[in-house]
C-alpha positions in Angstrom: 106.0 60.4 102.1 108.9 59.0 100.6 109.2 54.7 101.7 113.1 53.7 101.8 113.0 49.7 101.4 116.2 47.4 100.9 118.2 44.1 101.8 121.6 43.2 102.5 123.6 43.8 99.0 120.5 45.6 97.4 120.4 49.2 96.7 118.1 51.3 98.7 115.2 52.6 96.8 112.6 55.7 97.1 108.8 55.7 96.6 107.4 59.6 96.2 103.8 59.5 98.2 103.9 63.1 98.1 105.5 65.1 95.2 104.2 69.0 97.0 103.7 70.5 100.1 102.2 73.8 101.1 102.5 75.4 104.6 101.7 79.0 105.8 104.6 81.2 106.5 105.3 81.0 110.3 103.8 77.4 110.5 105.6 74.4 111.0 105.7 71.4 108.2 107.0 67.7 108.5 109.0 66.7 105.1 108.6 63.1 105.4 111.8 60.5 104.5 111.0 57.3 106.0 113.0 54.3 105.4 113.7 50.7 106.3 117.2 48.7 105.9 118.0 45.5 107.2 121.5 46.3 107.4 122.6 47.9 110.8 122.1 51.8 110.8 125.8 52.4 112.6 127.1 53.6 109.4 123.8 55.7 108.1 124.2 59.0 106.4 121.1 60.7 105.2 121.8 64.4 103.3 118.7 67.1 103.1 119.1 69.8 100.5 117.2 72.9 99.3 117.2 74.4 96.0 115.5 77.7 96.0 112.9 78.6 94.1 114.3 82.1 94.2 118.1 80.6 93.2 117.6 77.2 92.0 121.0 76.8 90.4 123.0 77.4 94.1 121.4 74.6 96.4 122.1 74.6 99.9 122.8 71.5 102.0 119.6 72.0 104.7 121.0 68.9 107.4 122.6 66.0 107.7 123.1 62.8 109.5 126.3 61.0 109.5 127.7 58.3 111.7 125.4 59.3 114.6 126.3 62.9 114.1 123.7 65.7 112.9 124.8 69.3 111.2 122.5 72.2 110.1 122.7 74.5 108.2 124.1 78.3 110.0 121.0 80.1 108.5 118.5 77.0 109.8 119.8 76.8 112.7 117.3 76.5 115.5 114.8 75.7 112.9 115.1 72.4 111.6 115.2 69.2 113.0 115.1 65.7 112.0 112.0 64.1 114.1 112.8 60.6 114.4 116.5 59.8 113.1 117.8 56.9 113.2 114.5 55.0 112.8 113.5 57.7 110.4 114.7 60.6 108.4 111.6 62.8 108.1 112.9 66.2 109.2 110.6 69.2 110.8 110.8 73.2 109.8 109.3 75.5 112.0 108.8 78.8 111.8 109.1 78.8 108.1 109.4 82.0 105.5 109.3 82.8 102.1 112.3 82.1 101.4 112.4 78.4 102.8 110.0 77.5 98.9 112.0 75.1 97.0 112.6 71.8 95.9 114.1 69.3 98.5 115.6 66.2 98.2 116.3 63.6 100.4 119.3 60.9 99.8 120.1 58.1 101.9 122.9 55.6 101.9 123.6 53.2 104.7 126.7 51.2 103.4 127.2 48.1 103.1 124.5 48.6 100.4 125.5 50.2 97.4 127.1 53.6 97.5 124.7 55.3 95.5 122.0 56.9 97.5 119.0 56.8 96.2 116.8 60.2 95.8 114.0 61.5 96.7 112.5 64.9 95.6 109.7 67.2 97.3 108.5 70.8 96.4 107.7 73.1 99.3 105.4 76.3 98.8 105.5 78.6 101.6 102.6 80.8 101.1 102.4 84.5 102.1 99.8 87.1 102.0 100.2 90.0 99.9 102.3 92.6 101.9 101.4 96.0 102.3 101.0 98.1 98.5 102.8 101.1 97.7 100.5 104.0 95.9 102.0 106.9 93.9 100.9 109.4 91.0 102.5 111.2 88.9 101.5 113.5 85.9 99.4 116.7 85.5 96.7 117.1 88.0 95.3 120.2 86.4 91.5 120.1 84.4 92.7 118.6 80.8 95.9 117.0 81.9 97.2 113.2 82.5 97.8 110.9 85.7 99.2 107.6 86.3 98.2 105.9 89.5 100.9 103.2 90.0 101.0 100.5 92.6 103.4 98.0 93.1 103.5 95.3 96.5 106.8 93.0 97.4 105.6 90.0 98.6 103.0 87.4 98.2 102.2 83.9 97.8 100.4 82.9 95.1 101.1 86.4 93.8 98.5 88.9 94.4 96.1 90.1 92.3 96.2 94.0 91.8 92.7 96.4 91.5 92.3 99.7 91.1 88.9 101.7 92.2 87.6 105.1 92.6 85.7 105.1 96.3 83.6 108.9 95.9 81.0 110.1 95.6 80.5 106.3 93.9 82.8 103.0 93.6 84.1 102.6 89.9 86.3 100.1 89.0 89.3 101.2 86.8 90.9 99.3 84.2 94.7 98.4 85.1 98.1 97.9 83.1 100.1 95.2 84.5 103.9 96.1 84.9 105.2 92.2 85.8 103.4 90.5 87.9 103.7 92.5 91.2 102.5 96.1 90.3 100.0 97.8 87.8 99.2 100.8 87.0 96.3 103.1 85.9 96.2 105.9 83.4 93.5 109.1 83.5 93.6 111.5 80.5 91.7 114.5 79.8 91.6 115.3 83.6 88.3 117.0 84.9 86.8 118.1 88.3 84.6 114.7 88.4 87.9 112.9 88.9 88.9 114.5 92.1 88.1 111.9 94.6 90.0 109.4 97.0 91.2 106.0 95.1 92.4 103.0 96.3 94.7 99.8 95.3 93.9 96.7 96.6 96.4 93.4 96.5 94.8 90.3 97.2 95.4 86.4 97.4 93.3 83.9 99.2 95.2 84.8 102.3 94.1 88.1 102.5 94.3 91.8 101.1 95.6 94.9 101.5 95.6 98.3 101.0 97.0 101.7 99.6 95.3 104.9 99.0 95.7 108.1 96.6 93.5 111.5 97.3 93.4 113.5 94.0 92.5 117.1 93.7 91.9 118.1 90.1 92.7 122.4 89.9 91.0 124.4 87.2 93.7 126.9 85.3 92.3 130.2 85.9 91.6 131.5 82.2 94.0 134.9 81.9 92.4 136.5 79.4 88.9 136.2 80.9 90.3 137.7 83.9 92.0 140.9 82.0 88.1 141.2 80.6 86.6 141.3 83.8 89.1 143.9 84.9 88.5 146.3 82.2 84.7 145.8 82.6 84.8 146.6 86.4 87.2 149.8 85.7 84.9 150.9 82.8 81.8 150.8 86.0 83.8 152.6 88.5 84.4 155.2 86.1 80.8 155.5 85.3 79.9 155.7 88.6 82.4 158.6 89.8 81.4 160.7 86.5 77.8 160.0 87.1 78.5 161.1 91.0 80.6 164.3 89.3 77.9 165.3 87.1 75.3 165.1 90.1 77.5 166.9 92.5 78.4 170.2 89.9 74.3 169.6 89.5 73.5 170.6 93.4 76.2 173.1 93.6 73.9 174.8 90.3 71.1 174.8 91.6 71.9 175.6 95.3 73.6 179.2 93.7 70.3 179.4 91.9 68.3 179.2 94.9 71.0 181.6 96.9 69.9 184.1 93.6 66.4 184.1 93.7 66.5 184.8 97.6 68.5 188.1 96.9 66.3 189.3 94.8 63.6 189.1 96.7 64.9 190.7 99.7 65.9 194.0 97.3 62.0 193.7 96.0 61.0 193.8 99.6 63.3 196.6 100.9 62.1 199.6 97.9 59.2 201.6 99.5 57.1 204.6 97.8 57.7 207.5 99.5 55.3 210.3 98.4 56.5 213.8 98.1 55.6 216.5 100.3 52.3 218.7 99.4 52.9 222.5 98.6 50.3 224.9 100.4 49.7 228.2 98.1 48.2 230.8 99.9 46.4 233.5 98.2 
């Protein structure tokens, strides 16, 4: 809380109670400015600005308070207020986001004290969890070759915290490359069947974690040469096999002629008969 004291003729000074603040986004937060003056507050005028953290060197005027009058700024409007002006200058932001972290400063000048406001300065963290990680891969999923698993996340306050981890059959943690401080990445060489498997990329920060998820399939290169072996080998077998069923068939046909012979010459054995010749009578 900043304290503003002063007299008639004195300049108004500032004492810093509070140098930080941290809110979650979509909360509220008070940025305290009180102050007291014994000169009458008709003529007050009390500035807030913002310098972002994201563009520091372009600050934007957040509200004012002049002559009984208060602006805001287009892109706060609706969401800032001063709470208790003209008896105080602590101003409320609701509904805060990411992009509301910066340093703000409070001046206030209520003339006839000196024209130089004094100033007051007050750092604001909006805090975020980590959003929602983007997996990809890219490389040579076959056995022997070379993947990267990348994973990069947008937004997060304090910045996440990137893991990599293969879930099957077993958990392993993998060791990670980080690329700046929102993504990392993972590199698998000398590729094998024992890496197919489903991994995942976790980005965390005390408000929470989230999650992406790769499924690998690791293909084995048939080997061509092995396969022009195995052909030969099963046409060499066929052949075998008709020559061997040749041979046996000209082998029946043989032998059934044989058999066909043999019962021929039987039948001709069986079919000669003795016939004896006729007897001659002499008569004397």
């Amino acid at each position: 809380m900043w304290i503003i004291t002063g007299e008639l003729g004195q300049q108004i000074n500032l004492a810093a109670r509070e140098s930080s603040l941290e809110v979650v986004r979509g909360d509220f937060v008070v940025l305290p400015c009180s102050f007291f003056t014994s000169s009458p507050i008709s003529k007050l005028n009390v500035i807030w600005t913002l310098s972002p953290f994201s563009s520091p060197e372009t600050p934007i005027q957040v509200i004012v308070y002049d002559h009984g009058q208060v602006i805001e700024d287009r892109s706060l409007t609706g969401r800032v207020a001063f709470t208790g002006i003209p008896w105080s200058a602590d101003i409320v932001l609701n509904d805060t986001h990411v992009s509301d972290a910066g340093v703000y400063r409070c001046m206030v000048n209520n003339p006839p004290e000196p024209a130089d406001p004094d100033i007051g300065e007050l750092v604001l963290s909006v805090l975020a969890p980590p959003s929602l990680p983007v997996c990809q891969w890219n490389g040579d999923i076959d056995v022997g070759g070379s993947v990267t698993l990348s994973c990069s996340v947008m937004e997060g306050v304090p910045t996440p915290k990137i893991h990599w981890d293969k879930l099957n059959p077993k958990e392993i943690s993998l060791p990670i490359n980080m690329e700046g401080d929102m993504s990392g990445s993972v590199q698998i060489v000398n590729m094998s069947s024992q890496m197919s498997g489903l991994y995942r990329c976790s980005a965390t920060n005390p408000l929470g974690t989230e999650n992406c998820y790769l499924s690998l399939s690791i293909y084995s290169t048939p080997d061509i040469s092995s396969g022009i072996l195995q052909g030969v080998l099963l046409t060499l077998s066929m052949s075998l096999v008709l020559l061997a069923l040749l041979v046996l068939m000209l082998w029946l046909r043989r032998m059934g002629q044989n058999g066909r012979w043999r019962e021929g010459k039987e039948e001709c054995y069986s079919e000669i008969r003795y016939t004896a010749p006729p007897m001659k009578r002499s008569f004397v």
